[in-house]
mmCIF entry with sequence, helices, sheets and N, C-alpha, C, O atoms, coordinates in Angstrom:
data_MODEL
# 
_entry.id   MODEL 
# 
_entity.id                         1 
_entity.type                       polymer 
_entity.pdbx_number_of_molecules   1 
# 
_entity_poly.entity_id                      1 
_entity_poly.type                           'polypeptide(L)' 
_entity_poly.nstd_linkage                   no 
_entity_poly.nstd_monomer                   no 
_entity_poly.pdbx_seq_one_letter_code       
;(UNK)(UNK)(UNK)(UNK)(UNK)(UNK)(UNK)(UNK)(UNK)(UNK)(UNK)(UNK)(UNK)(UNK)(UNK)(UNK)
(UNK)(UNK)(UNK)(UNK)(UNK)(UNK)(UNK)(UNK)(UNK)(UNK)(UNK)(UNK)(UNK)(UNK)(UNK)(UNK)
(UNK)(UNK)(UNK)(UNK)(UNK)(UNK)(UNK)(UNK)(UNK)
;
_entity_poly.pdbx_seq_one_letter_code_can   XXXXXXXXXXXXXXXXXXXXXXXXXXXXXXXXXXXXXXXXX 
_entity_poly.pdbx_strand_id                 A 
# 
loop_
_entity_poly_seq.entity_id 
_entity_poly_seq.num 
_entity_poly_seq.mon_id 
_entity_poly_seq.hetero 
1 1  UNK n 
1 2  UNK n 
1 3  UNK n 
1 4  UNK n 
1 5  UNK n 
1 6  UNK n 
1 7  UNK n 
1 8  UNK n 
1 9  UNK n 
1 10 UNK n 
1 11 UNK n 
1 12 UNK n 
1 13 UNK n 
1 14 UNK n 
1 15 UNK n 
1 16 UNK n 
1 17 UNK n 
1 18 UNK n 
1 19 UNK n 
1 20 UNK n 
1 21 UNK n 
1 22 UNK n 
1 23 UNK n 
1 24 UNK n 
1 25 UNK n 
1 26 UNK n 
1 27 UNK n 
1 28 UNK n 
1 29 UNK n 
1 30 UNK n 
1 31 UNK n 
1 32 UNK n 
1 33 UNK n 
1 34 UNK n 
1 35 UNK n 
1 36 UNK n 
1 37 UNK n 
1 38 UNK n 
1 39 UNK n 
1 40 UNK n 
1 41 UNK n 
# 
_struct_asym.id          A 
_struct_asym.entity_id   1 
# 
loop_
_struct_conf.conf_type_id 
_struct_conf.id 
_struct_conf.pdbx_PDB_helix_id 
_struct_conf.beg_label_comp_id 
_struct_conf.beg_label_asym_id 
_struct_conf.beg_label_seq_id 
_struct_conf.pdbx_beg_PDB_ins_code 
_struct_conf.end_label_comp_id 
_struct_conf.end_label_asym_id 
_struct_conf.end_label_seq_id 
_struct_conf.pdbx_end_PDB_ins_code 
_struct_conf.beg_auth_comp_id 
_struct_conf.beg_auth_asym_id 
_struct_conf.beg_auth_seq_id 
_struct_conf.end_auth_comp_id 
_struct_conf.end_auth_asym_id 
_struct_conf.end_auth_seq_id 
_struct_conf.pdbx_PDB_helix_class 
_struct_conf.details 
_struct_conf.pdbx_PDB_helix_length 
HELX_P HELX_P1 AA1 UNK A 2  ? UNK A 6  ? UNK A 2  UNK A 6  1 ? 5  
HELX_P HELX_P2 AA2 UNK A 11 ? UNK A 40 ? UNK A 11 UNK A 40 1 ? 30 
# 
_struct_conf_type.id          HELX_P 
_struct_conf_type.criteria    ? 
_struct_conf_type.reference   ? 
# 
loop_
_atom_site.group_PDB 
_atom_site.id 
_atom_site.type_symbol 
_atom_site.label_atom_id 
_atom_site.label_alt_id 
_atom_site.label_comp_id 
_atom_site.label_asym_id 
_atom_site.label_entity_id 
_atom_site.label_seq_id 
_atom_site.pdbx_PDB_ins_code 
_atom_site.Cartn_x 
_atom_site.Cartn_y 
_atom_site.Cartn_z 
_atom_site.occupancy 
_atom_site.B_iso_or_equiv 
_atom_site.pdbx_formal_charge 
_atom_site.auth_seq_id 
_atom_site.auth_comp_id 
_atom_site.auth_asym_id 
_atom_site.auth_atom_id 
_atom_site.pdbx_PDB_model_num 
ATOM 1   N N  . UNK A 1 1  ? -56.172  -20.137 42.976 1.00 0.00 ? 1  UNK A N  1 
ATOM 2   C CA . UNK A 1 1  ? -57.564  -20.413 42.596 1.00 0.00 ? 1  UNK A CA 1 
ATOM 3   C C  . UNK A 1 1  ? -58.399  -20.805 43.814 1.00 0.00 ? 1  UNK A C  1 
ATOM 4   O O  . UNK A 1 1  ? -59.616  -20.625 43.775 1.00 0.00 ? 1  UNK A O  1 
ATOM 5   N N  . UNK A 1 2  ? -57.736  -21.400 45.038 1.00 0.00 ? 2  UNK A N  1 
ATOM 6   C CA . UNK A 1 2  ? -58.550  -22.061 45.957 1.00 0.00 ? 2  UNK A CA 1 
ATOM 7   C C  . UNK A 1 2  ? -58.404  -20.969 46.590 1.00 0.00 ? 2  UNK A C  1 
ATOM 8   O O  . UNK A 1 2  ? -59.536  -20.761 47.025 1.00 0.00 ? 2  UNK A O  1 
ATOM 9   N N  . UNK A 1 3  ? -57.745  -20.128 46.932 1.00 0.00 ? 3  UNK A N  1 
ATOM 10  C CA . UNK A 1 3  ? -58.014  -18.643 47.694 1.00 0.00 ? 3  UNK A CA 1 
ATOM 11  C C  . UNK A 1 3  ? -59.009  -17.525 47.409 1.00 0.00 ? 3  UNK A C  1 
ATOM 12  O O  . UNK A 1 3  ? -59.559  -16.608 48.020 1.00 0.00 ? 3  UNK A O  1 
ATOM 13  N N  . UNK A 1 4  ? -58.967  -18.112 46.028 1.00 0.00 ? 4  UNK A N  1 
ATOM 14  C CA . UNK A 1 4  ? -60.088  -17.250 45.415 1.00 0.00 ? 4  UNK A CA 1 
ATOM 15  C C  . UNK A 1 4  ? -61.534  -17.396 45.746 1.00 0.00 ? 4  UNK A C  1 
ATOM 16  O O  . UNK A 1 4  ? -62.272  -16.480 46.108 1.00 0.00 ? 4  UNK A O  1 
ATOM 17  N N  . UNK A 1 5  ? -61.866  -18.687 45.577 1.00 0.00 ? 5  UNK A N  1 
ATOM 18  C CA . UNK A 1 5  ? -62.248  -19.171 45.945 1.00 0.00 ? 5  UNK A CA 1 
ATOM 19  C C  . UNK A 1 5  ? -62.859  -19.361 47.685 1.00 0.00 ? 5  UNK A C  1 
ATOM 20  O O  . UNK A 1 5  ? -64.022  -19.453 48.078 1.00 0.00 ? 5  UNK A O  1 
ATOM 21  N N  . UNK A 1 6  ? -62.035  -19.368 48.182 1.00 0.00 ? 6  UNK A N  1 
ATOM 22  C CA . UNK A 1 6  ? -62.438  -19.026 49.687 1.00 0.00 ? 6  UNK A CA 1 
ATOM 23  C C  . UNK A 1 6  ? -62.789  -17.578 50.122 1.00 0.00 ? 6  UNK A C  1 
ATOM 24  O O  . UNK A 1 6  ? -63.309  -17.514 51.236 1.00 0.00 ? 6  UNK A O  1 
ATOM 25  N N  . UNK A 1 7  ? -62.641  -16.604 49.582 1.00 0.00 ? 7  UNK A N  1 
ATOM 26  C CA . UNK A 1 7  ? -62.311  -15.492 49.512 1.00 0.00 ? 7  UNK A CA 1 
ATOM 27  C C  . UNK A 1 7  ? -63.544  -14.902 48.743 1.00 0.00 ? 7  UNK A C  1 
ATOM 28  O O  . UNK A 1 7  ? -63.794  -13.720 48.980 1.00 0.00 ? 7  UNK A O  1 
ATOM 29  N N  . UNK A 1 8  ? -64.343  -15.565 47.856 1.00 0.00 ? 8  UNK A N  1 
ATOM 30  C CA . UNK A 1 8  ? -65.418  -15.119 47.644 1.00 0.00 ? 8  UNK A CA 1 
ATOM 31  C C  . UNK A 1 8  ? -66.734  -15.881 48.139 1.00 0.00 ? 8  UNK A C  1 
ATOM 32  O O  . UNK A 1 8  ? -67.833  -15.616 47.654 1.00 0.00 ? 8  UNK A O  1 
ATOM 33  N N  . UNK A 1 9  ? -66.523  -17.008 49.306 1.00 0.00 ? 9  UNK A N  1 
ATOM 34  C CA . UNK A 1 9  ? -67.522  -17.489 49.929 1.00 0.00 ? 9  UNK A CA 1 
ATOM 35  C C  . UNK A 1 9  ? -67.323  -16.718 51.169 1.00 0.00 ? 9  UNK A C  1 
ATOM 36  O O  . UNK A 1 9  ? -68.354  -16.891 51.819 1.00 0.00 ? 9  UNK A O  1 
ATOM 37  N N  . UNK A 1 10 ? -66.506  -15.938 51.840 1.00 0.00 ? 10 UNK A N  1 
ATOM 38  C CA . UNK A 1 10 ? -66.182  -15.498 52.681 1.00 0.00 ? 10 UNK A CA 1 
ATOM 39  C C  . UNK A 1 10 ? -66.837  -13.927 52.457 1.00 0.00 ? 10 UNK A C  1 
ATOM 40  O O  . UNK A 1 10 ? -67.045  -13.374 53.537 1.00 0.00 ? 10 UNK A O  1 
ATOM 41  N N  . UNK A 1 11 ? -67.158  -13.205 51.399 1.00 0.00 ? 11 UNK A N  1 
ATOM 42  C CA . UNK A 1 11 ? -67.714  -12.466 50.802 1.00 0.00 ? 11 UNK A CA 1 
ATOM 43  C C  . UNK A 1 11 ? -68.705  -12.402 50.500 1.00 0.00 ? 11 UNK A C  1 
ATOM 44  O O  . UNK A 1 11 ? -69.239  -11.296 50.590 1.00 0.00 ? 11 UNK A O  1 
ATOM 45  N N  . UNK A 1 12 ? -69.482  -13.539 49.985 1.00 0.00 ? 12 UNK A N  1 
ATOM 46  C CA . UNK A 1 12 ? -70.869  -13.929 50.009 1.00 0.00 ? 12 UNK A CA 1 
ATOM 47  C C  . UNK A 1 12 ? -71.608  -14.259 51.143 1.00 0.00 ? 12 UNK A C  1 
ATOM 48  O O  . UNK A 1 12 ? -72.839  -14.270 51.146 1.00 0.00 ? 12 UNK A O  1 
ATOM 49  N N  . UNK A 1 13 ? -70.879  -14.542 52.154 1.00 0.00 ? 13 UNK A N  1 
ATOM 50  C CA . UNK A 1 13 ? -71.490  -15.104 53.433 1.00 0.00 ? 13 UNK A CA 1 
ATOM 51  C C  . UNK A 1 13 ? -72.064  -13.543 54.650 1.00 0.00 ? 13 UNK A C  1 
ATOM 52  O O  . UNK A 1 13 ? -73.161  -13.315 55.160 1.00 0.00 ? 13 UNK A O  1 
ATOM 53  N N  . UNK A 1 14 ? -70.919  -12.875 54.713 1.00 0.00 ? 14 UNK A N  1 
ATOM 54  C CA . UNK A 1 14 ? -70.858  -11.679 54.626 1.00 0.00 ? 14 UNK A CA 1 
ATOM 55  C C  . UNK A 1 14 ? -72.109  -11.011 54.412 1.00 0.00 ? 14 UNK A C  1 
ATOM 56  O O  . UNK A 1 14 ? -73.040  -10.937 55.215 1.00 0.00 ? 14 UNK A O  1 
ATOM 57  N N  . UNK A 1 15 ? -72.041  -10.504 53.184 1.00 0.00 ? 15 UNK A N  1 
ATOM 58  C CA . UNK A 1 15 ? -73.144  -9.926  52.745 1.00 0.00 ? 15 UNK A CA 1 
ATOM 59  C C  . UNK A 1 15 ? -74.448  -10.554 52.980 1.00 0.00 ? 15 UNK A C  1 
ATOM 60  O O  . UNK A 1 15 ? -75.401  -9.906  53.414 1.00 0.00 ? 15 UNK A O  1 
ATOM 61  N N  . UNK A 1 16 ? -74.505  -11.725 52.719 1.00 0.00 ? 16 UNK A N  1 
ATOM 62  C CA . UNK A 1 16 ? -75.644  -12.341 53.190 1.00 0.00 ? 16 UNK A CA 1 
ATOM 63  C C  . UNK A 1 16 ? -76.050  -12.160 54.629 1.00 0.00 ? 16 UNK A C  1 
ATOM 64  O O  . UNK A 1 16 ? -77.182  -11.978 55.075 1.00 0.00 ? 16 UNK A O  1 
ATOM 65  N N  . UNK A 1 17 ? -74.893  -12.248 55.269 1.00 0.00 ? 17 UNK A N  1 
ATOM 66  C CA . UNK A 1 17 ? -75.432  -12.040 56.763 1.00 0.00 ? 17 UNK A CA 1 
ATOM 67  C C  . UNK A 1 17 ? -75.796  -10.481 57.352 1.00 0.00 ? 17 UNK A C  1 
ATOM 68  O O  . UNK A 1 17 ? -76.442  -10.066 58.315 1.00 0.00 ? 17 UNK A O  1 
ATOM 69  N N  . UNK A 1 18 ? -75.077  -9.887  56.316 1.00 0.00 ? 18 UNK A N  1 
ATOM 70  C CA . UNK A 1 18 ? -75.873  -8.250  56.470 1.00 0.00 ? 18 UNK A CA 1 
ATOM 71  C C  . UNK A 1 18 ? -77.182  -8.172  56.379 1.00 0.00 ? 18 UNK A C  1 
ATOM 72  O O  . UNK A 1 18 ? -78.026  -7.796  57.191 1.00 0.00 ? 18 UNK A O  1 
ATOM 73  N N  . UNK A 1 19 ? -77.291  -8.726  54.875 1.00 0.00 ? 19 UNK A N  1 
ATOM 74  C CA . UNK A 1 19 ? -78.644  -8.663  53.923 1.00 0.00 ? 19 UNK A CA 1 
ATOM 75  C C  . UNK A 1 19 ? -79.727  -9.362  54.903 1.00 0.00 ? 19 UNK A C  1 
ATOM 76  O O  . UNK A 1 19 ? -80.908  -9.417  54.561 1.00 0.00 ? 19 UNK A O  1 
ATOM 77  N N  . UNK A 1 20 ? -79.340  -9.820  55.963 1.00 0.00 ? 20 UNK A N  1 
ATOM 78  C CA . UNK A 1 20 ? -80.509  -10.396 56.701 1.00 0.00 ? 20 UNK A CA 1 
ATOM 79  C C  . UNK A 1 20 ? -80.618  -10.186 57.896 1.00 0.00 ? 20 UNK A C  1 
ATOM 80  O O  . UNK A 1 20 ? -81.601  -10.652 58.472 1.00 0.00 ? 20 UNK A O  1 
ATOM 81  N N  . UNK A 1 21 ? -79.408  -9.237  58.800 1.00 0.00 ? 21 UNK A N  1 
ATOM 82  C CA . UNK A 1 21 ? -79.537  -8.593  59.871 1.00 0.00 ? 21 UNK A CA 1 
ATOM 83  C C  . UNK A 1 21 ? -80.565  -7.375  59.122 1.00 0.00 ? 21 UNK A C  1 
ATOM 84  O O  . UNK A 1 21 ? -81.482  -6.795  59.705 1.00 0.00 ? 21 UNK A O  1 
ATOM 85  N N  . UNK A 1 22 ? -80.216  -7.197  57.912 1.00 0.00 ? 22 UNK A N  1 
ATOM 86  C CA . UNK A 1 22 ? -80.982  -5.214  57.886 1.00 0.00 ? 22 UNK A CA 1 
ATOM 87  C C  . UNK A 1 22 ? -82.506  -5.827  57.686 1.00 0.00 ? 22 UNK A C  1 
ATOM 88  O O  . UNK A 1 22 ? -83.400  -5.190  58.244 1.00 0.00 ? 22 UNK A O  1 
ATOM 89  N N  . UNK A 1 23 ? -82.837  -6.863  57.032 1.00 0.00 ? 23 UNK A N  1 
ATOM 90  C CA . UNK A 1 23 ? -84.141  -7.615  57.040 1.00 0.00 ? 23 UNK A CA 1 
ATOM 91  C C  . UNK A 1 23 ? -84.859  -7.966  57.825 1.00 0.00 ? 23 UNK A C  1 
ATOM 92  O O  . UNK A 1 23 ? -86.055  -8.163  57.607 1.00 0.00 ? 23 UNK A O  1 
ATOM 93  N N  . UNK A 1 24 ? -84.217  -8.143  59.059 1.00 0.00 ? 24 UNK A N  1 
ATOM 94  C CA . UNK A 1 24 ? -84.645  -8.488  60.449 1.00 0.00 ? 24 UNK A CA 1 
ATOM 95  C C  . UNK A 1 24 ? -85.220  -7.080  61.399 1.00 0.00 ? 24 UNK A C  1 
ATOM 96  O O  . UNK A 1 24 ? -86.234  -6.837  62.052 1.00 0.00 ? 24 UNK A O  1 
ATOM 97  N N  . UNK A 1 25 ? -83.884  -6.302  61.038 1.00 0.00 ? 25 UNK A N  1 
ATOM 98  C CA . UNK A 1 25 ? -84.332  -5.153  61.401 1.00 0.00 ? 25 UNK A CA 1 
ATOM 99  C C  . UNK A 1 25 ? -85.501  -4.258  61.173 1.00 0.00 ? 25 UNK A C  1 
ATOM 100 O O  . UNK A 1 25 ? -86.093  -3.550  61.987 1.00 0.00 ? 25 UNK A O  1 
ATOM 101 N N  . UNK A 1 26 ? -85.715  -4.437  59.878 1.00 0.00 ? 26 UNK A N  1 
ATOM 102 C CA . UNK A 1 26 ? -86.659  -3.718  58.913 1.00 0.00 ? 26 UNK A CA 1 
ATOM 103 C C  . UNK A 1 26 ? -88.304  -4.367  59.860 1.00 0.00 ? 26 UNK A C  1 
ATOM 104 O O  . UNK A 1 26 ? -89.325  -3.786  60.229 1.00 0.00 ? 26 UNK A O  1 
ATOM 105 N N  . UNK A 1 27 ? -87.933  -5.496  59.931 1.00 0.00 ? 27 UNK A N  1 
ATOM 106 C CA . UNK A 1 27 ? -89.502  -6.351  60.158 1.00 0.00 ? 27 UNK A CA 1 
ATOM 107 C C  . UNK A 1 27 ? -90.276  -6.689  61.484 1.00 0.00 ? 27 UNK A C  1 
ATOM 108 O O  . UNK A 1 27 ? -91.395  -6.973  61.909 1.00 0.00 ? 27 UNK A O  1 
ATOM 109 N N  . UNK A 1 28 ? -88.156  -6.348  62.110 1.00 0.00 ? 28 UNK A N  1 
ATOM 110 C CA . UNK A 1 28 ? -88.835  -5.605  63.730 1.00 0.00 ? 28 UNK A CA 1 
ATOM 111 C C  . UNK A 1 28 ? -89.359  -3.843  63.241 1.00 0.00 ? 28 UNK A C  1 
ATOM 112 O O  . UNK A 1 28 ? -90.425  -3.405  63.673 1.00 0.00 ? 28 UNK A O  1 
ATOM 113 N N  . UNK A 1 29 ? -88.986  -3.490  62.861 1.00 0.00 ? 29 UNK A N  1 
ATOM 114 C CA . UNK A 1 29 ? -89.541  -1.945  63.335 1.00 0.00 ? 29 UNK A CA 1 
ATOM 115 C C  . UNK A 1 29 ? -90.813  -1.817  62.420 1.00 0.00 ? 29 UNK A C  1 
ATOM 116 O O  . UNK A 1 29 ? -91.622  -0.929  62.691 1.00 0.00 ? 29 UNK A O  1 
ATOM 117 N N  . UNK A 1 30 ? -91.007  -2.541  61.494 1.00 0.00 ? 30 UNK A N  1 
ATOM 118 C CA . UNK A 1 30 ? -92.344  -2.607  61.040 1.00 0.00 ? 30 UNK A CA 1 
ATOM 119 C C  . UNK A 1 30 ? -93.730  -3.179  62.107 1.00 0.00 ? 30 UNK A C  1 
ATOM 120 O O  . UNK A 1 30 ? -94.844  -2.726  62.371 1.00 0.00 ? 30 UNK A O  1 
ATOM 121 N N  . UNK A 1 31 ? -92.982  -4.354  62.497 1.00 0.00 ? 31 UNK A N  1 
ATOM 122 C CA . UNK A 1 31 ? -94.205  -4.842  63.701 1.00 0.00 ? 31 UNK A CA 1 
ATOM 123 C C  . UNK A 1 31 ? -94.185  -4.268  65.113 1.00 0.00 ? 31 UNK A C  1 
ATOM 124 O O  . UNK A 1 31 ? -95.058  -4.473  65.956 1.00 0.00 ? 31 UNK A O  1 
ATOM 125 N N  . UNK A 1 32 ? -92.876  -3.379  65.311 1.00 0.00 ? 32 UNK A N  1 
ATOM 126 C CA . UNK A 1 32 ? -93.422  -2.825  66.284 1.00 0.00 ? 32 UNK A CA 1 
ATOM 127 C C  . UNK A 1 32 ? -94.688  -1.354  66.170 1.00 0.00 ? 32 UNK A C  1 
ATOM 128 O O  . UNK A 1 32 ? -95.595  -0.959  66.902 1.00 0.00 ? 32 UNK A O  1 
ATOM 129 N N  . UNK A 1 33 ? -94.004  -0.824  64.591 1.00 0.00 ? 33 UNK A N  1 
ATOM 130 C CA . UNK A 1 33 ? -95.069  0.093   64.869 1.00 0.00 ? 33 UNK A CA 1 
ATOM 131 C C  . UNK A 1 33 ? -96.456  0.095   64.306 1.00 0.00 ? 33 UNK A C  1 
ATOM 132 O O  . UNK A 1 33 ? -97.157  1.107   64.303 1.00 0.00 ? 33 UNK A O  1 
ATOM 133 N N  . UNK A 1 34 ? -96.977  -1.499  63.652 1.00 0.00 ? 34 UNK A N  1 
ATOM 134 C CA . UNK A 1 34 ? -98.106  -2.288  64.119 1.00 0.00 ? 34 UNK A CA 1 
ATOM 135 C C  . UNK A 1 34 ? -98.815  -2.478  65.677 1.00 0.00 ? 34 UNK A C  1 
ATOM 136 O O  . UNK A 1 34 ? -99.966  -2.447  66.114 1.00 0.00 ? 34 UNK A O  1 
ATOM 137 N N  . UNK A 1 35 ? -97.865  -2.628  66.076 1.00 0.00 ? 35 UNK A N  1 
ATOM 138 C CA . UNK A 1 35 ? -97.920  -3.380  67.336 1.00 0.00 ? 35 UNK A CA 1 
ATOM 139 C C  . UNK A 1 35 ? -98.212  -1.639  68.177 1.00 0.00 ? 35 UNK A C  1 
ATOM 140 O O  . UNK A 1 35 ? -99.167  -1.605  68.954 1.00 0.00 ? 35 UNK A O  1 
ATOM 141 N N  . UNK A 1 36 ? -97.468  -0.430  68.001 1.00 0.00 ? 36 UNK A N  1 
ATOM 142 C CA . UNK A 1 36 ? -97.819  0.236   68.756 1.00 0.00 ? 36 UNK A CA 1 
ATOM 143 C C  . UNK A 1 36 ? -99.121  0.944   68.004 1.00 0.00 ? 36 UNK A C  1 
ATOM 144 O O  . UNK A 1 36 ? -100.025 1.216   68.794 1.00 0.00 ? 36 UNK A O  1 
ATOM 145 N N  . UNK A 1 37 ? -99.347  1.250   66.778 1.00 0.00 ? 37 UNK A N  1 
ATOM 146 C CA . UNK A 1 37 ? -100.643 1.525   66.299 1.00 0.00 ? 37 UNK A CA 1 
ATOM 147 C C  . UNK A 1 37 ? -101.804 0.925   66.745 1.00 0.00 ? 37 UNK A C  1 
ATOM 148 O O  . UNK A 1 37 ? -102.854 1.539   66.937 1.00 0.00 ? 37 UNK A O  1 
ATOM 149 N N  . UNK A 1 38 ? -101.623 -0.407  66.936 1.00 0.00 ? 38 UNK A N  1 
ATOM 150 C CA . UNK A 1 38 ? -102.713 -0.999  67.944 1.00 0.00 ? 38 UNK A CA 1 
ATOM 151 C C  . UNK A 1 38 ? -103.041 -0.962  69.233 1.00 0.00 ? 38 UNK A C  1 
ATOM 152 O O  . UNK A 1 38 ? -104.178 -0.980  69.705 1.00 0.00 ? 38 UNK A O  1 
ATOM 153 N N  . UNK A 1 39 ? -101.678 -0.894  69.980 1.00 0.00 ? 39 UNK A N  1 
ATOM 154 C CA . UNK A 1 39 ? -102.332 -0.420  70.784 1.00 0.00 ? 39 UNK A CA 1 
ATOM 155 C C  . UNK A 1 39 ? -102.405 1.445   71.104 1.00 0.00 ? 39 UNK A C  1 
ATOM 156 O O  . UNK A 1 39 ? -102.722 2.006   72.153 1.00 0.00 ? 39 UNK A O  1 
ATOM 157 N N  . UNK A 1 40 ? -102.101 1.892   70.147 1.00 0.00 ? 40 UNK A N  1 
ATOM 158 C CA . UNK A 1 40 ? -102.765 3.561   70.569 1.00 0.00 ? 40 UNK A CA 1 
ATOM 159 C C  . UNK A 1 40 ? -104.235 3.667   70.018 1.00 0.00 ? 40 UNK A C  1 
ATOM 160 O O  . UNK A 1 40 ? -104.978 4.537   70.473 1.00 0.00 ? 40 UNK A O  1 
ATOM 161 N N  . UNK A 1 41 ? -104.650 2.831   69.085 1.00 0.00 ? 41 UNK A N  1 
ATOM 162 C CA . UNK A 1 41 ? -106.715 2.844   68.705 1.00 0.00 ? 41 UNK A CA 1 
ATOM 163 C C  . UNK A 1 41 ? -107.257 2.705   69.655 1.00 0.00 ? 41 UNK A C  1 
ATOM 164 O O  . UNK A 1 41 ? -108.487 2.681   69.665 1.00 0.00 ? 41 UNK A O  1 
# 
């Protein structure tokens, strides 16, 4: 039970830390191509 247990915080942590590298990612390449739309006007 306590393996189980470890084993699905180890799983949740995981994913979470995906779920917020691809989020990061997403919000760099959004502001960069803010950032380059502005400066090509």
């Amino acid at each position: 039970m306590n393996f189980l247990l470890a084993q699905v915080k180890t799983v949740t942590y995981v994913w979470m830390t995906k779920l917020l590298a691809e989020f990061c990612a997403y919000c760099g390449i959004l502001s960069m191509e803010v950032h380059l739309r502005s400066i090509l006007r």
